[in-house]
N, C-alpha and C positions, 0 to 999 in steps of 0.2 A: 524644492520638489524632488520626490523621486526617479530615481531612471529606471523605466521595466528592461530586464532582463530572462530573453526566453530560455529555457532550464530543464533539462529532460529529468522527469522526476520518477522516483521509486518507491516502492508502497513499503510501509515500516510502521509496523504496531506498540504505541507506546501506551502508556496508564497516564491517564487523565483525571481530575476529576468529574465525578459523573454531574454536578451542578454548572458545568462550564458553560460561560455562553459567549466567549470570547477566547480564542487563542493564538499569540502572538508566537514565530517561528524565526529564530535570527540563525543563519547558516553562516560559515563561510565556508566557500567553495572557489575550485582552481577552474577559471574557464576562460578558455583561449589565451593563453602564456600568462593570465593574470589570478591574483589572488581576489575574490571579491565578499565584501557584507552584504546576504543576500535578508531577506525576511519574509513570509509570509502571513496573512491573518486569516484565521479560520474564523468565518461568522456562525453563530448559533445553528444555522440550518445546517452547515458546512459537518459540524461534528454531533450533531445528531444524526448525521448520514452515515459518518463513521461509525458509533457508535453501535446502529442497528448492522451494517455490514457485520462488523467484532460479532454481534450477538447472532448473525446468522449464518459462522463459521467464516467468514472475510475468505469467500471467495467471490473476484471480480470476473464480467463476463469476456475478459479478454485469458483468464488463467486454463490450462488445459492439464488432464490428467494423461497418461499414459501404461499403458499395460507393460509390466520388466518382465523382465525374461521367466525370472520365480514365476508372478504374476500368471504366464499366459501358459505355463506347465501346467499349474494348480488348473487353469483353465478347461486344457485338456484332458485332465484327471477325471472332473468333475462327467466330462461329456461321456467319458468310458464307461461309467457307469451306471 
């Protein structure tokens, strides 16, 4: 049997193919002084979730935009006007 190991994960867009309905994910990763074989499996629902996020610009609702410095000039600009 396997041992879960919890794993702070990070969002990363890869090419799939689009008829997938299984995807198996083997990592290895260094956590806590050790080296570990990690895997994950994405079920059908899993990457048809993915899939539509990619097709709706894969922005999540934790991701934030911010105005730069250019950005909030041009901003100003616009209101002078």
């Amino acid at each position: 049997m396997d041992e879960e190991v919890n794993l702070t994960e990070h969002r990363a867009m890869v090419y799939l193919p689009e008829n997938s309905v299984e995807i198996e994910i083997n990592c290895k990763v260094f956590n806590d002084g050790e080296l570990l074989n990690v895997r994950k499996v994405l079920k059908m629902s899993d990457i048809r979730d993915a899939f539509q996020k990619a097709d709706d610009g894969y922005i999540d609702d934790e991701d934030r935009f911010v105005l730069t410095e250019k950005g909030l000039k041009w901003l100003e600009e616009q209101k002078e006007e």
